[in-house]
TORPA-4810 file (N, C-alpha, C, O; in nm, 3 decimals):
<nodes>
NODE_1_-4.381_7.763_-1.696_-4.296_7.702_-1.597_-4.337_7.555_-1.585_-4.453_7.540_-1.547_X
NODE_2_-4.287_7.473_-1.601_-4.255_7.312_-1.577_-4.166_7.260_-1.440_-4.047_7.277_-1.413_X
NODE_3_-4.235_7.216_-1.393_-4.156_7.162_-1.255_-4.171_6.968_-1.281_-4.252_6.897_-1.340_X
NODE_4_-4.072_6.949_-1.219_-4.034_6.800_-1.170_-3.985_6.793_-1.071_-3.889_6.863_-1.035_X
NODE_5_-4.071_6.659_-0.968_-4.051_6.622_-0.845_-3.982_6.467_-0.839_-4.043_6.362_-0.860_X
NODE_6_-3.841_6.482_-0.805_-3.819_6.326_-0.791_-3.754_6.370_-0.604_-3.699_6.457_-0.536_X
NODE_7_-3.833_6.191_-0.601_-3.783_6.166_-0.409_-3.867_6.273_-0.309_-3.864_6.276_-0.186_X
NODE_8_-3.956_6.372_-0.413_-4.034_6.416_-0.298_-4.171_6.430_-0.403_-4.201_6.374_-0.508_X
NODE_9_-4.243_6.540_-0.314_-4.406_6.541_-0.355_-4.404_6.696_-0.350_-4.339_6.743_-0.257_X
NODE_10_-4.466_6.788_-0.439_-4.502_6.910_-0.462_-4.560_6.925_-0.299_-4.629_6.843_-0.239_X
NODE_11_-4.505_7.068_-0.245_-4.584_7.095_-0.071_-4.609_7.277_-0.105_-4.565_7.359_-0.186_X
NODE_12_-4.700_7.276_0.000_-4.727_7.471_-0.065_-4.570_7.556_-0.010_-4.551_7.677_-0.023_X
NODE_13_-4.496_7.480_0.036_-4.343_7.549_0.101_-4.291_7.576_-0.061_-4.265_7.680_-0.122_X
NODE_14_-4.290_7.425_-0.103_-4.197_7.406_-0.250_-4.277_7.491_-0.366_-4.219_7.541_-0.462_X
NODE_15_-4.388_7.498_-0.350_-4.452_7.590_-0.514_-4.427_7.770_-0.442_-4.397_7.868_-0.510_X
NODE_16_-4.439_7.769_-0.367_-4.397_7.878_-0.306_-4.214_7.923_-0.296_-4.209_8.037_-0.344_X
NODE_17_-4.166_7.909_-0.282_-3.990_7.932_-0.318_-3.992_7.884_-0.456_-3.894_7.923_-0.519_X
NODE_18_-4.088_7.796_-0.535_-4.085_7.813_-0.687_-4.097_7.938_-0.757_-4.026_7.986_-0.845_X
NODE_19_-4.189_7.976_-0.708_-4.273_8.123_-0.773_-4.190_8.203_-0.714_-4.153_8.261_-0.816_X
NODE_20_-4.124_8.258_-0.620_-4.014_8.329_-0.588_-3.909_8.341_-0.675_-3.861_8.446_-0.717_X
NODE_21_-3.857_8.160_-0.713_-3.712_8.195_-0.833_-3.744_8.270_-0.926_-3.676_8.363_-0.970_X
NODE_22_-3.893_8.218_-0.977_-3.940_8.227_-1.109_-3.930_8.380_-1.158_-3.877_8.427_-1.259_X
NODE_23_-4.014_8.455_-1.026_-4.024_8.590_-1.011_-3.894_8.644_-1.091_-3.889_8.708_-1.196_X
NODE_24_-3.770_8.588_-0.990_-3.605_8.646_-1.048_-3.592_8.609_-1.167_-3.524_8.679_-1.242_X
NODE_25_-3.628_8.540_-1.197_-3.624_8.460_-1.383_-3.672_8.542_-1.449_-3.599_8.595_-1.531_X
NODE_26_-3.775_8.573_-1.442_-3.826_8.634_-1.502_-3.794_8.780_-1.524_-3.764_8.840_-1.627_X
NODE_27_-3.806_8.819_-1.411_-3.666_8.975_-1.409_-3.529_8.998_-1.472_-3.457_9.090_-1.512_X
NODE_28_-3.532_8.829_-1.455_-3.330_8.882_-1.541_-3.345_8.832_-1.634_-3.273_8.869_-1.726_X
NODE_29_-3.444_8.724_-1.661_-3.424_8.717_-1.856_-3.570_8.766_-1.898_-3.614_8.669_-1.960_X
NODE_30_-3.650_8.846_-1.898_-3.756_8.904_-1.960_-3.785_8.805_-2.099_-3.894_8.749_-2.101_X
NODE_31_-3.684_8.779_-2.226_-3.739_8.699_-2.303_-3.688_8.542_-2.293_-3.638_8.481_-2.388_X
NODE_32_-3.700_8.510_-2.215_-3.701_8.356_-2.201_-3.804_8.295_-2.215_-3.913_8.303_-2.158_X
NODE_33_-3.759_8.220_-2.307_-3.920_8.101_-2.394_-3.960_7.964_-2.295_-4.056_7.888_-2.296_X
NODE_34_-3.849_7.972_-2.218_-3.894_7.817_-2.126_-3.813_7.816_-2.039_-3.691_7.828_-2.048_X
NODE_35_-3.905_7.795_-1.916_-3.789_7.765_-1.763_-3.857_7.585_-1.726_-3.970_7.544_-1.751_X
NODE_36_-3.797_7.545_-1.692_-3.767_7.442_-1.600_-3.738_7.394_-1.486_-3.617_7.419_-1.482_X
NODE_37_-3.764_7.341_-1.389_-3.718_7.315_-1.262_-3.721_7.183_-1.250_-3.825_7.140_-1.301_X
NODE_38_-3.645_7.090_-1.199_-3.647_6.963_-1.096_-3.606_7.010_-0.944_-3.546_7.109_-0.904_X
NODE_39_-3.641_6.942_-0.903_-3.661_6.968_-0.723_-3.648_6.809_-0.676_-3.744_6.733_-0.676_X
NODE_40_-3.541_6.779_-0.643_-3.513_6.675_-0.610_-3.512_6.604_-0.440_-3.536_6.707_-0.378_X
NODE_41_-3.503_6.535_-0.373_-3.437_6.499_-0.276_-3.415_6.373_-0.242_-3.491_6.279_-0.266_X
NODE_42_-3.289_6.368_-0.172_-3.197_6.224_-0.217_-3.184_6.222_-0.066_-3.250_6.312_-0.014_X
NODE_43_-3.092_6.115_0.053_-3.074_6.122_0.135_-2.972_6.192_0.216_-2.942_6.216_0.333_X
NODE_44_-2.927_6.217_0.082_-2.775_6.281_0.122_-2.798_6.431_0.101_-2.705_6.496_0.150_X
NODE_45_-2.889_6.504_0.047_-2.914_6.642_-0.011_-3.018_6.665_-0.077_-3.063_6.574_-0.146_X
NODE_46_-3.090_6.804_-0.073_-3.164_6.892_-0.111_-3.156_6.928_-0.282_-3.048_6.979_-0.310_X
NODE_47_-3.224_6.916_-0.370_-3.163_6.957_-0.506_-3.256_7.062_-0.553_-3.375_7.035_-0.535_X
NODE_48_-3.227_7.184_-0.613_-3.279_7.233_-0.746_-3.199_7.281_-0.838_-3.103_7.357_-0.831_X
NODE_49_-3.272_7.205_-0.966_-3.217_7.224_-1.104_-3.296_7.341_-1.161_-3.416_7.354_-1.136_X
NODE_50_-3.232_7.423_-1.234_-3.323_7.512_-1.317_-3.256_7.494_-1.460_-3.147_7.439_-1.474_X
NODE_51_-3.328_7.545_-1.560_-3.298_7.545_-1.744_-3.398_7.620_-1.785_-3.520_7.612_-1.775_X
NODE_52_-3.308_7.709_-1.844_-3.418_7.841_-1.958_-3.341_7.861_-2.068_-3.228_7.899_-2.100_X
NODE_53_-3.479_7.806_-2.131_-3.404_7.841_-2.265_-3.463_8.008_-2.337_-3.576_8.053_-2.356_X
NODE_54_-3.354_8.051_-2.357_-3.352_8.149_-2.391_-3.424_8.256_-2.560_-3.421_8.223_-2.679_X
NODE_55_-3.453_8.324_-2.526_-3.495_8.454_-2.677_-3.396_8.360_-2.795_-3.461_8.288_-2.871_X
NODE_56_-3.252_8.360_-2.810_-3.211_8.356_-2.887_-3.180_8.189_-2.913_-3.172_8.149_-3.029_X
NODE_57_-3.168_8.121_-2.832_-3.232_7.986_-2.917_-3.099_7.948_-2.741_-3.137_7.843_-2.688_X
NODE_58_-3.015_7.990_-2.690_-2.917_7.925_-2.600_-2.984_7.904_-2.498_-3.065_7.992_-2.472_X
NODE_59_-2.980_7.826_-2.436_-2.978_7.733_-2.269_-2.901_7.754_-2.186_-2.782_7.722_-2.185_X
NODE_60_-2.970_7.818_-2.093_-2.874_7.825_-1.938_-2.937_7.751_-1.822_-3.041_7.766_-1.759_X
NODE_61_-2.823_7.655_-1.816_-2.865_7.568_-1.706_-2.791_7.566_-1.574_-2.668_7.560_-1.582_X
NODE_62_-2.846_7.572_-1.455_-2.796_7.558_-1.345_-2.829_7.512_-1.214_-2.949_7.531_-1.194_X
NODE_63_-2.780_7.468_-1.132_-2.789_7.359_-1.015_-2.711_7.416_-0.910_-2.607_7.480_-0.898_X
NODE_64_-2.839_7.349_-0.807_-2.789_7.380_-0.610_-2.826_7.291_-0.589_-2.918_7.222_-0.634_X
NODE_65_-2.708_7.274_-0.460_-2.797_7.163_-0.370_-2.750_7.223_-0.197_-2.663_7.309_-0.186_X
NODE_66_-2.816_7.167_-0.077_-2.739_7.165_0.020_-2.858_7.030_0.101_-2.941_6.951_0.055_X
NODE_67_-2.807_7.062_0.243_-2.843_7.015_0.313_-3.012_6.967_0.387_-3.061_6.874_0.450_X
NODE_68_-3.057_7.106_0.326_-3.193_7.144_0.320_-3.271_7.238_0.176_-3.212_7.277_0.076_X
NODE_69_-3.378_7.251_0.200_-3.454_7.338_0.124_-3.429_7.406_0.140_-3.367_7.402_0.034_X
NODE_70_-3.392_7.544_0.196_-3.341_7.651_0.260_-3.236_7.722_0.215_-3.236_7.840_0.181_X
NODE_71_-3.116_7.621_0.215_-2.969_7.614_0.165_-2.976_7.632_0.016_-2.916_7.720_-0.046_X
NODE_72_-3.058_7.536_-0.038_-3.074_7.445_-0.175_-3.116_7.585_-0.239_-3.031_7.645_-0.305_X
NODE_73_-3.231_7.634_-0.223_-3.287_7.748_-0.272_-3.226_7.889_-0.277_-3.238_7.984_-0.355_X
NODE_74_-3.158_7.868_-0.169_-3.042_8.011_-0.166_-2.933_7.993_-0.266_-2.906_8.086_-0.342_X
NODE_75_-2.866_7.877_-0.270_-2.813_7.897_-0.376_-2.808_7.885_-0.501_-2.708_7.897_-0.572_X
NODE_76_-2.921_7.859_-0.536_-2.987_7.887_-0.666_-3.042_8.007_-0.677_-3.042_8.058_-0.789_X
NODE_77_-3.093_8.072_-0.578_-3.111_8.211_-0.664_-3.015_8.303_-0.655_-3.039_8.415_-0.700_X
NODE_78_-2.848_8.264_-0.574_-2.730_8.354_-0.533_-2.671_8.316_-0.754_-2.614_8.396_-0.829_X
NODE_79_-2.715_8.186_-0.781_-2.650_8.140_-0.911_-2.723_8.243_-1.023_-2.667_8.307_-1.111_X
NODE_80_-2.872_8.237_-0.989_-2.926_8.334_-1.072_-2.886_8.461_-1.077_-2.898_8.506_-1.191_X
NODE_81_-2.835_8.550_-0.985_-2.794_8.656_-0.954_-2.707_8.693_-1.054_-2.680_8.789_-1.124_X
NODE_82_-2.677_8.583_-1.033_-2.529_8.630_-1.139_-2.524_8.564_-1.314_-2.424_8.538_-1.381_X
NODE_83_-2.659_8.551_-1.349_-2.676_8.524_-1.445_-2.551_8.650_-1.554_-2.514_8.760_-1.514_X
NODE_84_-2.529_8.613_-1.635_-2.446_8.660_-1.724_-2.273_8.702_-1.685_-2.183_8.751_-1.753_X
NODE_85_-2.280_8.664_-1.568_-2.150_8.639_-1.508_-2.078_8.531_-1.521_-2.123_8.426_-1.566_X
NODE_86_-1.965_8.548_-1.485_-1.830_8.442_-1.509_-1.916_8.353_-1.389_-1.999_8.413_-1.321_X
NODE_87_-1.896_8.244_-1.374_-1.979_8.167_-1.278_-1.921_8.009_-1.240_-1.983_7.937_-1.161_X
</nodes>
């Protein structure tokens, strides 16, 4: 797992709801060779990016944002959920 922090600073809140997605990542793609995260925050919004690249060589990438950390994180793991879904 690789994380990137732009506009903020790693806090034990943020490595903590990290290791939570990761957990689901790891559950729904078992052979995934590389995850990624940016964790952004801008003035206007909350960001996380995720990217795993996958067993068979494809990349699935996907992005939340809201208002808060809270928001931001929920809907990134509501996106993960539905990994292999129409989306």
């Amino acid at each position: 797992m690789q994380v990137t922090y732009k506009g903020t600073d790693a806090t034990s809140e943020l490595d903590s709801r990290l290791e939570e997605v990761q957990s689901k990542v790891e559950a729904a793609v078992p052979g995934a060779r590389f995850v990624k995260y940016v964790v952004e925050e801008t003035p206007r919004a909350h960001a996380v990016g995720l990217v795993v690249t996958l067993a068979d060589g494809d990349t699935w990438v996907r992005h939340a944002e809201g208002p808060d950390w809270e928001r931001a994180f929920l809907e990134i793991e509501r996106r993960l959920d539905r990994l292999g879904g129409d989306d």
